[in-house]
PAGU-656373 format. One record per residue (C-alpha): residue in three letters; x, y, z. Coordinates in steps of 0.5 Angstrom, whole numbers, plus 500, padded with zeros to 3 digits. Example, Ala and Ser with C-alpha at 12.3 -4.5 7.8 and 13.67 -1.06 7.14 Angstrom:
REM residues 2
ALA525491516
SER527498514
END
This chain:
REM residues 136
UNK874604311
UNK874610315
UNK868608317
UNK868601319
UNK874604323
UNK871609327
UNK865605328
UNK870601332
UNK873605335
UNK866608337
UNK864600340
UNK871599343
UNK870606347
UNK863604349
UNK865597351
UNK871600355
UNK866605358
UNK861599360
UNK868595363
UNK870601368
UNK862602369
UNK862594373
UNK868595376
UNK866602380
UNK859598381
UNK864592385
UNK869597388
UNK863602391
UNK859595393
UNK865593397
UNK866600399
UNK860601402
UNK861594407
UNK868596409
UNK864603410
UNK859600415
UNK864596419
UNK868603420
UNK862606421
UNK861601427
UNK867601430
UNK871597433
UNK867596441
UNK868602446
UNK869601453
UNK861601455
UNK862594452
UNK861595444
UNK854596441
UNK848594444
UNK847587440
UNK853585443
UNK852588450
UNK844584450
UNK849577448
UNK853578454
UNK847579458
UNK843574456
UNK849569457
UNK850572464
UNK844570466
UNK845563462
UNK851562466
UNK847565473
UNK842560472
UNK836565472
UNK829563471
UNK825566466
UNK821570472
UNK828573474
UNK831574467
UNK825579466
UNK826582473
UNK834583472
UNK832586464
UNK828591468
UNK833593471
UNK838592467
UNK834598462
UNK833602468
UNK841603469
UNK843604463
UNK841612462
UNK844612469
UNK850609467
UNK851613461
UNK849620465
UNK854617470
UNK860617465
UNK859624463
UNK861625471
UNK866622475
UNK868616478
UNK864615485
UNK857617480
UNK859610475
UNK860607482
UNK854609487
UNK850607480
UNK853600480
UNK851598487
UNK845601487
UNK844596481
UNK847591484
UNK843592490
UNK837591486
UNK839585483
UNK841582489
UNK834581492
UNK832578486
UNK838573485
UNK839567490
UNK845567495
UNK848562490
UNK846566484
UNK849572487
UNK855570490
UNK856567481
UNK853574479
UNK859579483
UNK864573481
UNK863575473
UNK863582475
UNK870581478
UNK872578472
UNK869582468
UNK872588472
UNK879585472
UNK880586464
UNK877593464
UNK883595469
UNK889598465
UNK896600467
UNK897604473
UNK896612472
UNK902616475
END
């Protein structure tokens, strides 16, 4: 008889270890998905990841109406502004702000007056949900 119990004892034991076993592989499963969107973090001010910034680019030139000889152009230049704009954030304001027009410079001569005028319109836009509360 004693046996019998501990030979039950011994599955129950075994049975419960296996259960606690599964649960922590399905905690740790959902862990590392709430991990990964901690790790990706809600969008900093730079316009969030670089998926999210290539989307808003490509629906810019959707909205601009670019062929496919501008778009190529424009991402050109869009890359070759980047690592500026990031140096230019370490600094101060009139470096981000001298970039920028360089840039808008360049993109002018490639968009038409039409595409142009659209183009400083969505940046305006895009300006004006930046701006926060005045500073004192």
């Amino acid at each position: 008889m004693k046996k019998h119990i501990y030979a039950l004892g011994l599955g129950l034991l075994l049975v419960t270890a296996c259960m606690s076993q599964q649960d922590t592989d399905e905690a740790t499963s959902s862990e590392d998905d709430t991990t990964e969107e901690i790790r990706k973090g809600p969008p900093q001010r730079g316009g969030g990841s670089q998926e999210d910034r290539l989307a808003k680019q490509e629906e810019m030139y959707t909205t601009l109406g670019l062929s496919e000889e501008q778009k190529v152009k424009c991402r050109v230049i869009d890359t070759k502004y980047a690592e500026k704009m990031r140096v230019a954030r370490r600094g101060e304001r009139d470096a981000i702000k001298s970039t920028m027009d360089a840039k808008t410079t360049e993109i002018s001569k490639i968009l038409t007056v039409t595409q142009f005028a659209k183009y400083k319109e969505l940046l305006a836009q895009r300006n004006e949900g930046r701006k926060g509360p005045p500073r004192h």
